[in-house]
C-alpha positions in Angstrom: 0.0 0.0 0.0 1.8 3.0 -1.5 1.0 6.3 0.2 0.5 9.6 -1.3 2.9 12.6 -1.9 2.8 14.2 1.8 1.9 10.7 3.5 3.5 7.8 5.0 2.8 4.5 6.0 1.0 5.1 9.3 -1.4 7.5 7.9 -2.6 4.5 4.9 -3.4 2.5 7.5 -5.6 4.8 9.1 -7.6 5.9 5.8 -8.1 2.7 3.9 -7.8 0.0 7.0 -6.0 -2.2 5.4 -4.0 -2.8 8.5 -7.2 -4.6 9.9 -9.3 -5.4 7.0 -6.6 -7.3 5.1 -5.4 -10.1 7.5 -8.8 -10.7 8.1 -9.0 -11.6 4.2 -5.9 -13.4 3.8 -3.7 -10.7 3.3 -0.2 -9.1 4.5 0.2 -6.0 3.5 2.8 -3.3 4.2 2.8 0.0 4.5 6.6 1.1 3.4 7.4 5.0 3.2 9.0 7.2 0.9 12.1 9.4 1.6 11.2 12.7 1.6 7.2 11.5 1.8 6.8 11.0 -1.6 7.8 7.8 -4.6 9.1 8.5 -7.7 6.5 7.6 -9.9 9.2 8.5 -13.6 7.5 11.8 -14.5 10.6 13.3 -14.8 9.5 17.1 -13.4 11.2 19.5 -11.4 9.1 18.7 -8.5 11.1 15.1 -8.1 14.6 16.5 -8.8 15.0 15.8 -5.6 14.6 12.1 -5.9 16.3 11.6 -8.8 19.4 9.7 -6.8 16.2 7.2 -4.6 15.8 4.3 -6.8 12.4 3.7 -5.4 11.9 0.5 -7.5 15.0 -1.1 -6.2 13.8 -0.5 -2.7 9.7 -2.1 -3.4 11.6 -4.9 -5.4 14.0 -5.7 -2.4 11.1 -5.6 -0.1 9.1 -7.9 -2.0 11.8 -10.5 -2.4 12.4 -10.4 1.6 8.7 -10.7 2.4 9.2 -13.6 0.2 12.2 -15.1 1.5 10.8 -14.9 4.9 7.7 -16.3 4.1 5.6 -13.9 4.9 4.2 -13.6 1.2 3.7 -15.9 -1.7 5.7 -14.6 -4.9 2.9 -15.6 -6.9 0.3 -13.2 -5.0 1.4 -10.1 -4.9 -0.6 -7.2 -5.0 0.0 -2.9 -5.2 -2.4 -0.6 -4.6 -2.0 3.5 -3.5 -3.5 6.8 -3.8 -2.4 9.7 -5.7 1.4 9.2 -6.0 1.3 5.6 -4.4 -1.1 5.0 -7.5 1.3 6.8 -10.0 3.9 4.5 -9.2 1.8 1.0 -8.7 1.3 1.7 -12.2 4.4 2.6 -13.1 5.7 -0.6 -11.4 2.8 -2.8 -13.4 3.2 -1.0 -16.5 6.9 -1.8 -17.0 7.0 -5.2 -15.3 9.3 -4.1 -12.6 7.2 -6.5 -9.8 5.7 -9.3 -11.0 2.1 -8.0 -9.6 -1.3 -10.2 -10.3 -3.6 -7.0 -9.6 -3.4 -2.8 -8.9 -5.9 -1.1 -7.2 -5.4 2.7 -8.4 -7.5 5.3 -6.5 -6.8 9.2 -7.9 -3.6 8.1 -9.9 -4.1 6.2 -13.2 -0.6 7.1 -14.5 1.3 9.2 -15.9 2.1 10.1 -19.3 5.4 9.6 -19.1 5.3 6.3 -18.2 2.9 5.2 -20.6 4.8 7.0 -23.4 7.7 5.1 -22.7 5.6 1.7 -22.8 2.8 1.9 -24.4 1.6 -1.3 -23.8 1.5 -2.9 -20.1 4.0 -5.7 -20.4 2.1 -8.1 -18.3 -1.7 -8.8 -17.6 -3.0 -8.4 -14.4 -6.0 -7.7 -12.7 -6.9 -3.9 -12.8 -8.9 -1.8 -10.1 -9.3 1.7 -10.6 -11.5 4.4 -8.7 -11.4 8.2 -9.9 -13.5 11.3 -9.3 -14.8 13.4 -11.7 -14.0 16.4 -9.8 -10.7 15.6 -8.6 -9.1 19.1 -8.0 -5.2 17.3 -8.4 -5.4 14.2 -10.3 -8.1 15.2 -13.5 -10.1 12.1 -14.3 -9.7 13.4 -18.1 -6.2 13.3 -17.7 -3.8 16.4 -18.1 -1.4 18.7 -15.9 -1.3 17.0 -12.2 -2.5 19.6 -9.7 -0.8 21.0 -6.7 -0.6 18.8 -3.8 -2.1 20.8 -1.0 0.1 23.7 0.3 2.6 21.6 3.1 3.7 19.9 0.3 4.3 22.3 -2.4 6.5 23.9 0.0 8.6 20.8 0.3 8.4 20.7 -3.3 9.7 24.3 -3.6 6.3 25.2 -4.7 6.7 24.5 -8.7 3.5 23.7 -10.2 5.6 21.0 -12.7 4.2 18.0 -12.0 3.8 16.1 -15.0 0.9 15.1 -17.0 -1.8 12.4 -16.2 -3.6 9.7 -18.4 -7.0 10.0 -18.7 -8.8 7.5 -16.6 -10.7 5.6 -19.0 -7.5 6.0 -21.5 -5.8 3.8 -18.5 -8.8 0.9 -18.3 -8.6 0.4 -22.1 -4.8 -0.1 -22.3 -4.9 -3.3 -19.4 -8.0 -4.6 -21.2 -5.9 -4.8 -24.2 -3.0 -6.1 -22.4 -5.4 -8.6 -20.6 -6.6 -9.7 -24.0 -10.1 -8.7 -23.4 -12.0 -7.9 -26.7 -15.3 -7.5 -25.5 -16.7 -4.0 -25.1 -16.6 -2.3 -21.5 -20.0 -2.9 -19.7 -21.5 0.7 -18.0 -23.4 0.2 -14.5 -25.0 2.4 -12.4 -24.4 1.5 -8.5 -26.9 2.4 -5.9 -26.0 4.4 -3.3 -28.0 6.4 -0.6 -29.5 9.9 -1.0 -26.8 12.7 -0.4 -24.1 10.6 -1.4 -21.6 10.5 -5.1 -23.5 8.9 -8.0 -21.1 5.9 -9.0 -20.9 4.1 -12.1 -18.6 1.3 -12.5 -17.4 0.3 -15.8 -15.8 -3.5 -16.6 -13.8 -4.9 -19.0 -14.5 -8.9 -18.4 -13.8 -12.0 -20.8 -13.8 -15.3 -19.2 -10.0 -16.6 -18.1 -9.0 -13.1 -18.4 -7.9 -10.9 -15.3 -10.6 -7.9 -15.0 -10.2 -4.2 -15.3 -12.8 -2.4 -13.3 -13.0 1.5 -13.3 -14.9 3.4 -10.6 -16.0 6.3 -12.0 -17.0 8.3 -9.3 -19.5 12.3 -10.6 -18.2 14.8 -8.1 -15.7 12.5 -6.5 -12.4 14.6 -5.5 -9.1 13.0 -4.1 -10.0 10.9 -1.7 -10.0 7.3 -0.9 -13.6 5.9 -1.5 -15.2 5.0 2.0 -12.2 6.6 3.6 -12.2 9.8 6.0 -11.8 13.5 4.6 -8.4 13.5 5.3 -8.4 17.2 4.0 -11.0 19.7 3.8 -12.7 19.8 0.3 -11.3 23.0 -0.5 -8.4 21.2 -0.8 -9.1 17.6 -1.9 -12.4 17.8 -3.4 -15.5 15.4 -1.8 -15.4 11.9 -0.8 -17.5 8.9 -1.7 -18.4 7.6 1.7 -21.0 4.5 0.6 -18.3 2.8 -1.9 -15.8 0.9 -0.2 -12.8 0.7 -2.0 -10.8 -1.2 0.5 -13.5 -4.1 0.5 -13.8 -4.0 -3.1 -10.0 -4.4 -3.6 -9.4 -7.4 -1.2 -12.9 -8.9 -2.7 -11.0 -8.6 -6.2 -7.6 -9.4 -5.3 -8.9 -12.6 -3.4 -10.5 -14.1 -6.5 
């Protein structure tokens, strides 16, 4: 579980629950921080000039291999999910085949262009889980300039408004359902959810023997975690969805 530019470890636990929620399903998951608070995800922008000399992928690599080793997870299960940057760079890491992952689970970071213009193609299938607001004020669901990420860290970032492009959400779904080998066409539907709350639709790409990509889409959904807290004020971070669970629906996934 990747954290976001700003976060650590600690603070993922918190929002998503994964520190209770996932050993209760089967899971171990970590919660491993970035120096400086923040992964580089390969945009290549002034903002992460500083982390140019932190090979990031080294580090999640060697902590996957250890977990391994010490048998405290199965090489063959092995799962990346974040938020914002932590999403960036899960799929970064899926993208170019730098872990051997059998699912993401991307919520407000579908990926940057960079990446995807230096592989075009995900190299490997996996299972694909995406959530994204409409009305994200930092991440846009129709991809384009990544927003500022709230005011501490600009300041650690030395307050340049660089930082990189974003894929389109939807642009992100199609390219795993073509790496999945899923011809079919996406299926559109409408969840229920209670007065007051975001209108969700989820849109799947399925074919039988095929890993899924599933995309959230989320109508006046900001940067949030789905079912999480507002972790900032909605100036700032935009609204969350509090009905959709994103952490259930990512260890429901991940355990099929």
């Amino acid at each position: 579980m990747l954290h976001g530019a700003g976060g650590q470890g600690p603070g993922m636990a918190s929002l998503t629950g994964l520190d209770r929620r996932g050993p209760q399903a089967g899971f171990v998951v970590v919660f491993p921080d970035g120096i400086g608070r923040v992964w580089n995800d390969s945009r290549g922008t002034a903002s992460l000039k500083r982390r140019e000399h932190v090979d990031d992928v080294a580090f999640l690599q060697a902590l996957v291999t250890r977990l391994v080793a010490d048998g405290r997870a199965a090489g063959e299960h092995i799962y990346l999910t974040g938020i914002s940057n932590g999403a960036l760079m899960s799929e970064h890491l899926a993208r170019h085949g730098l872990l051997p992952v059998a699912g993401i689970g991307l919520v407000a970071g579908p990926g940057t262009q960079t990446s995807r213009a230096a592989m075009p193609h995900p190299a490997r299938p996996c299972t694909v889980v995406i959530f994204a607001g409409t009305s994200d004020p930092l991440i846009p669901y129709a991809g384009g300039p990544i927003g500022p990420l709230g005011r501490l860290v600009q300041r650690r970032g030395g307050g340049t408004t660089d930082r990189g492009l974003v894929v389109p959400a939807e642009v992100t779904a199609l390219d795993w359902a073509a790496a999945n080998g899923i011809h079919a066409a996406a299926v559109s539907e409408v969840l229920p959810t209670p007065p007051g709350d975001l209108p969700v639709t989820r849109v799947s790409w399925q074919s039988t023997g095929r890993p899924p990509v599933l995309l959230y889409r989320i109508d006046g959904g900001g940067h949030t975690w789905p079912g999480g807290g507002q972790y900032l004020p909605t100036r700032i971070v935009g609204s969350v969805a509090r009905t959709l669970d994103a952490t259930g629906l990512l260890l429901e996934r991940f355990a099929t």
